[in-house]
N, C-alpha and C positions, 0 to 999 in steps of 0.2 A: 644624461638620459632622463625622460620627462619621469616624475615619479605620483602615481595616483593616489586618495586619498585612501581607496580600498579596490586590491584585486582579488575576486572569487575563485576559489579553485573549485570547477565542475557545474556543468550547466544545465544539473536536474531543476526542475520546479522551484524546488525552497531556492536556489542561486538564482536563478533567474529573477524571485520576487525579492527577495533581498540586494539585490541591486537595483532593479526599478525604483523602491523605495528609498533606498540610498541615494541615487540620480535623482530622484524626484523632489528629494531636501538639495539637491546642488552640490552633490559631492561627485568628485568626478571618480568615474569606476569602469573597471576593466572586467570579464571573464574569459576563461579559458577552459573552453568543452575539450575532453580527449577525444568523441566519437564525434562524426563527419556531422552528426543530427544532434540535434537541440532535445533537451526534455527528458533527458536522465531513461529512468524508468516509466513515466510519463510521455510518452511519445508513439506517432501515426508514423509506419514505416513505410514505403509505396514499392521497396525494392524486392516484397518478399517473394510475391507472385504477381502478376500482371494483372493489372486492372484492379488491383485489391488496394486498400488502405488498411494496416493491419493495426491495431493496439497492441504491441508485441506482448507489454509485460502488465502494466495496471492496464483497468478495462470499464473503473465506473468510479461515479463522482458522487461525495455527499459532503468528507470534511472540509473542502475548500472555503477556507475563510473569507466569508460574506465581505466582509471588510475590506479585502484586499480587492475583491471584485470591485466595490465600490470607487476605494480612494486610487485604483490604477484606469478605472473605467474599460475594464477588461472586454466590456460588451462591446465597445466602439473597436477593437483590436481582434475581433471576432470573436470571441470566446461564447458560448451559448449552450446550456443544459437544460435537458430533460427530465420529469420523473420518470422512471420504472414503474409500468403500470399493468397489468398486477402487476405484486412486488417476488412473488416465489411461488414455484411450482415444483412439486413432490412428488414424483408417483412411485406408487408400489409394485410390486411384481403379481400378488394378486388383483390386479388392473385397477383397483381404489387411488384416488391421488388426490391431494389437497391445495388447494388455488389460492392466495390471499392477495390482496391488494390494499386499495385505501377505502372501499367500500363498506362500511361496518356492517349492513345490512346482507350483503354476499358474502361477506370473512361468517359470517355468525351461520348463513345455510351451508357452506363449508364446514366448519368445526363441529356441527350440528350431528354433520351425517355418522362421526365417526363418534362423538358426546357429546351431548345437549352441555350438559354440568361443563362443559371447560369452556365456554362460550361467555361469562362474566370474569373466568378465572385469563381467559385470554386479553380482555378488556384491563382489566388489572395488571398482567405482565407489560404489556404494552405501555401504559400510565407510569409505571417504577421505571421500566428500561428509559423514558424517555428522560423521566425526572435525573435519574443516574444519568444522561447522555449530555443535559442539560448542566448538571455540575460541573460534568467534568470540560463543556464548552467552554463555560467562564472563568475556566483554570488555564486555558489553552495560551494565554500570552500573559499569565502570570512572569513577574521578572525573575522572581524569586519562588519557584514552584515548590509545594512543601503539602502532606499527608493535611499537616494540621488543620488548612480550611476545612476539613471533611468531619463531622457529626462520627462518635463510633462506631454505630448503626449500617452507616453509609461505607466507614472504609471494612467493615467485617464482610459485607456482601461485594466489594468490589475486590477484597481477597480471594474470598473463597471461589467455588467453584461454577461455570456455567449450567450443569447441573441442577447446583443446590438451587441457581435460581429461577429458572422456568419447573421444575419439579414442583417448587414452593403454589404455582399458579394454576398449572393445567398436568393432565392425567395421562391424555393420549399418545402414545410412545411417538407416531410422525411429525406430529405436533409439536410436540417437545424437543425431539431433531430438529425441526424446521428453525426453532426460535435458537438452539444452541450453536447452530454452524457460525453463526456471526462472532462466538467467544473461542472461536478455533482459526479461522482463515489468518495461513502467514504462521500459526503457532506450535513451537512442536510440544504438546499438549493435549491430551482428551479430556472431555467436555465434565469428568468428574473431577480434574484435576485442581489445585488449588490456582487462583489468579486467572483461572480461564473469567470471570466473572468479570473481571477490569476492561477485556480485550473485547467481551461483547459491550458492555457499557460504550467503550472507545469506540465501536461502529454506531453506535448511536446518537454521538455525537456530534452530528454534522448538521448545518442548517444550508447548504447550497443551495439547497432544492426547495426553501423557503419555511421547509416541516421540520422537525427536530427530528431525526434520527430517517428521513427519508432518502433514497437512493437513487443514482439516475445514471443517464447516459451522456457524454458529450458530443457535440455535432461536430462531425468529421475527426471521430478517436477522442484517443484523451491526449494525443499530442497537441491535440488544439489550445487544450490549457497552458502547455508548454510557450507555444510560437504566440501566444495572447501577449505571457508573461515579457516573451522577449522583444514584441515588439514593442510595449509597453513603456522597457529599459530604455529601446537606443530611440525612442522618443523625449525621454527623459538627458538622452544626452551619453546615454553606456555604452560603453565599445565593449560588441561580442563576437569573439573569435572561435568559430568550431576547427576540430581536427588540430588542436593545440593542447599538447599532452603537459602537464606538471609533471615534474620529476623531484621537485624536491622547494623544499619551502626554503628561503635563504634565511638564515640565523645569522646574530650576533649577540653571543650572550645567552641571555632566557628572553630576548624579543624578534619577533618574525619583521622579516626587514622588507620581502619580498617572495620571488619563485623564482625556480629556474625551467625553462621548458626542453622536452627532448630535442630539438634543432639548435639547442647551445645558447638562447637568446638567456639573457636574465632581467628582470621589470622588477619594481622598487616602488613599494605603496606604504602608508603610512600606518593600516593594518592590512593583517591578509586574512578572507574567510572562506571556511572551507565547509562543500558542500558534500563531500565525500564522508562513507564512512570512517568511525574515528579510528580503526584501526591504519586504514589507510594513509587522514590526516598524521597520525604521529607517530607510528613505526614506521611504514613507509617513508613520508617523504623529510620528515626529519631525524628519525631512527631511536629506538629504545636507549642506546648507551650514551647519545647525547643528554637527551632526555634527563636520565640520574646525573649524569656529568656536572649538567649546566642551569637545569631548570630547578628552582624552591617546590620541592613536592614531586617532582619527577619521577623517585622512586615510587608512590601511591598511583602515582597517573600507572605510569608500568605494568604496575601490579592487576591496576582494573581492566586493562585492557587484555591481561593475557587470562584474567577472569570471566570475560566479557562471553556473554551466551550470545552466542550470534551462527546456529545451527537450525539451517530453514529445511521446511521438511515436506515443500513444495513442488511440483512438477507443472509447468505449463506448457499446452498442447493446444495451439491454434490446427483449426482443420476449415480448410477450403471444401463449401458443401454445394451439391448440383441441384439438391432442393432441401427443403425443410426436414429437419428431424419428424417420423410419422412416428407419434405416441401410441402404445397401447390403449395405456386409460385414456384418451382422447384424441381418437384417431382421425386420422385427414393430413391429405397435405399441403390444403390453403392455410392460410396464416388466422392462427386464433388465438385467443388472450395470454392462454400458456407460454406459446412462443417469443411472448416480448417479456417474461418472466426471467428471477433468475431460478432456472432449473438445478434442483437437486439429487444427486443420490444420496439421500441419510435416512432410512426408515426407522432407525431408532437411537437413543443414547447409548445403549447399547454397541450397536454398530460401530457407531464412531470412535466409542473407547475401545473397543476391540482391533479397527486399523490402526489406532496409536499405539496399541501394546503391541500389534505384529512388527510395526516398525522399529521398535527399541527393539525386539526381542531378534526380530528376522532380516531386518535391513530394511524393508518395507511391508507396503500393507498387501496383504492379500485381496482384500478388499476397501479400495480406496471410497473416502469421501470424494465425491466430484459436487463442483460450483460450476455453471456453465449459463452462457450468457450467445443470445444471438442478437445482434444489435441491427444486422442487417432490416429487418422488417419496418422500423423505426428511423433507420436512415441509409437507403438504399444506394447512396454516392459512395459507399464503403467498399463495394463489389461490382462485378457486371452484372449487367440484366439477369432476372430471375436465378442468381446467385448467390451464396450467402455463406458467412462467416460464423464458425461456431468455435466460441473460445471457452475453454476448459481446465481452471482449475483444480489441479487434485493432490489431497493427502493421502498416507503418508509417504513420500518417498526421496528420503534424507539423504542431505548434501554426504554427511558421513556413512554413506550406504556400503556396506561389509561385499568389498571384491571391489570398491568404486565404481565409473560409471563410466563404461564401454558402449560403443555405437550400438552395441549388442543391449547390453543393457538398456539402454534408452528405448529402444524401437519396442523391447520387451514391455517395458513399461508404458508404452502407449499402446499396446495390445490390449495388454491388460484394461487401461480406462478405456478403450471404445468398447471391448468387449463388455463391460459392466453398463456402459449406458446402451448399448446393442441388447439389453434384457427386456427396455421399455422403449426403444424404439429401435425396430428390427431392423429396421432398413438405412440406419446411417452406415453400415460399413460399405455396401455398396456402391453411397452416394460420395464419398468420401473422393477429393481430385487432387487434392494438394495437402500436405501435414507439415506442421513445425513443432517440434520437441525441442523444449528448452528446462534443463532436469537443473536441479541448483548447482552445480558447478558452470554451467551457461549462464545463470543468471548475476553470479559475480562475474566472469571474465566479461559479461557482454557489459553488464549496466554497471559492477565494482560494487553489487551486493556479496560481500564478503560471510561467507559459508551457504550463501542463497539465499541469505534471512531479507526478506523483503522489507523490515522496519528498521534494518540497521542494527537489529539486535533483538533478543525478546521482550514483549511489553506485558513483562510481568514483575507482580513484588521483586523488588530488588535494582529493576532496571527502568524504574518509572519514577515519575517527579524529580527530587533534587536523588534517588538511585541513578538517574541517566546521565551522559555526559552535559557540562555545563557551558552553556551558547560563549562567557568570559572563560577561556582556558587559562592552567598555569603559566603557558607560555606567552608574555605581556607580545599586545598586538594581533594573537592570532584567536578567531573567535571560529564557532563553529555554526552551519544551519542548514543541516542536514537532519537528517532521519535521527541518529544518534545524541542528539541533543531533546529537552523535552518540545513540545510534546509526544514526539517519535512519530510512527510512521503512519503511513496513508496518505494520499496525494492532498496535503491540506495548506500546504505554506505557513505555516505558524510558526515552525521553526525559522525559515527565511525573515520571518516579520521581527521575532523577537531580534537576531540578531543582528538586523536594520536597527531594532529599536537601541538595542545597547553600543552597535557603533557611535549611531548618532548621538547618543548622550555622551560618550566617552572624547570623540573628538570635540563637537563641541566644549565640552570641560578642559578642552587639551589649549583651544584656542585662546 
């Protein structure tokens, strides 16, 4: 039986670029998606509703590594991003709302209206978050990722709290919500919390969009980035098989020899890397008691994994709309700048620490943060005619939710976030034709985010740089470039890259 130089297990993003890259030096490579569709969590689904192309789970683009764009020529393979332009939209229930974009001169008659004084202090947050987004870029495909690059200055602020560090800059409590949701999404954490600091830094961190810490949209989903990636690979020479489950990683010894797949086949590669999270790659498909058994270190690997914080405290809620959300504070229902925003509910620090406490304390939040994003206005191939897709992020409401999470529950739960964005714009519930609820136990069983944690685990002190799982595992052969490895999560390919890059050096060295 032919045996490859490397089979991927799982065909999110980071596998797909890690094999490109690996085909693309002439190694011959195999993956194996369990779901019928390409692109992991990253992926345009066409089957949800009729006429729609949905971005089921991720829904916007900043970290994707410039470089990968480049050296796979991903633009020639379709891939194509936009900014978000504004970039956020806030309103209040008192009908006041705050609009920012890339306009300094409009961000500053914004910030203005609510305090002149936090108008240089916002110029200022903006300068540090990038400066922080910018370190942590050039750490992003370190071999050997480690605190120490970092100034003490620099890792005291990327500990502590989101909070502490828009607080330090501007005054206005919306304002201050606005800049700290970026040190929460994906995190079960509120915004006073320690290490929320690192996770806003980490959205800052992306250059796709040509700007240091800028945001955008992809044309036609973000599964575009996906099917970019994979055509990329089997131009490069990769064979990729969707609807081909891994069930178990073949061992001999402490080295991964191959996989086995649930129709009985078994394939034979020279390493195997796996795209999955790591609780997956190594209790699942090769098992904990082998693990201490067989592997140097086994017993540590073990230990971190059944330590391993990977409790997401996410809810997502695609809603098919028959026209535009109509705002209070900026009402109408043609399409105006708001609208291509990402829209927030956080009117304060506050706020947001108070839905994180109801969630440890209640099961979830009484009053959730919502992220929400319409992409339709921007690119209208997304939906049918004068149609539109509004996707909705909201915390908190945890995978470990007290009574778990019943059809009852779910539905209650998306009551709840329309009814809270139904405050500032009245008229989405009636506009509403089609709903998807996916609460974090959907979001592991659909995509194999294990506890719904959407980065593979939290990206906080402890489970960050050489804290996170390592791309070289103890198991000789089997490497990891997923989420779970650094630089962890958000649709960016670095983890893919690194562990392209460490195959290649290692077989090479082999030959």
């Amino acid at each position: 039986m032919r045996e490859f130089d490397a089979i991927v297990v799982g065909g999110g993003h980071n596998g797909l670029a890690c094999a490109a890259l690996l085909a693309k030096r002439g190694l011959s490579v195999a993956v194996f998606e369990r779901r019928d569709v390409l692109g992991g969590a990253a992926v345009s689904e066409t089957g949800v509703w009729p006429g729609y192309i949905l971005s089921t789970a991720s829904y916007v683009c900043s970290l994707l590594d410039p470089w990968i764009v480049q050296t796979l020529d991903l633009g020639a393979h379709g891939y194509s991003a936009y900014r978000k332009h504004p970039s956020s939209f806030t309103p209040l229930e008192d009908g006041r709302s705050l609009l920012l974009g890339s306009d300094d001169a409009a961000n500053e008659r914004e910030i203005a209206v609510f305090d002149a004084a936090d108008v240089p202090g916002f110029h200022a947050f903006e300068a540090e978050s990038a400066r922080l987004g910018s370190a942590l870029f050039e750490a992003f495909s370190d071999e050997y990722p480690s605190w120490a690059r970092f100034d003490a200055d620099t890792r005291a602020t990327l500990e502590g709290s989101a909070a502490h560090l828009v607080e330090r800059y501007v005054r206005t409590p919306v304002l201050q919500a606005t800049l700290a949701t970026d040190g929460l999404i994906g995190t079960y954490a509120g915004p006073r919390d320690d290490g929320t600091g690192y996770v806003l830094a980490h959205h800052y961190a992306g250059r796709a969009l040509g700007t240091q810490g800028a945001w955008g949209f992809v044309r036609g989903g973000m599964g575009a980035i996906s099917q970019a990636l994979a055509s990329a690979a089997r131009a490069h020479g990769a064979h990729i098989f969707s609807g081909a489950d891994v069930i178990e990683v073949l061992m001999r010894g402490d080295r991964a020899i191959g996989v086995a797949l649930a129709d009985g086949r078994e394939l034979f590669a020279r390493t195997v890397i796996s795209n999955a999270h790591p609780q997956i790659t190594f209790s699942r498909l090769i098992g904990d008691d082998y693990l201490r058994d067989q592997v140097p270190g086994g017993d540590a690997l073990v230990a971190k994994l059944r330590s391993w914080k990977t409790v997401g405290p996410s809810l997502k809620l695609n809603l098919a709309l028959g026209e535009l959300p109509d705002f209070t504070a900026r009402p109408g229902l043609h399409l105006q700048p708001h609208h291509r925003a990402t829209i927030h509910v956080a009117p304060s620090l506050d706020f947001l620490q108070q839905a994180c406490d109801d969630a440890r304390r209640e099961g979830e939040s009484r009053e959730p943060m919502l992220e929400c994003f319409v992409q339709t206005p921007t690119d209208p191939s997304l939906a049918p005619s004068g149609k539109h897709i509004l996707s909705i992020f909201a915390q908190y409401f945890p995978y470990d939710r007290s009574g778990g999470w019943s059809e009852t529950a779910r539905e209650r739960a998306a009551e709840r976030v329309i009814g809270m964005l139904a405050r500032f714009a009245p008229n989405l519930p009636n506009v509403i034709e089609a709903r998807q609820v996916l609460a974090a136990p959907d979001l592991e069983s659909r995509f194999g985010l294990i506890g719904g944690n959407i980065f593979h685990g939290e990206l906080l002190p402890g489970q960050i740089f050489d804290g996170r799982f390592a791309t070289r595992t103890p198991v000789r052969g089997l490497y990891l470039c997923g989420s779970g490895a650094h630089p962890g999560g958000c649709v960016s390919g670095f983890p893919g890259r690194r562990a392209a890059d460490a195959v290649a050096r290692d077989l090479v060295g082999a030959r």
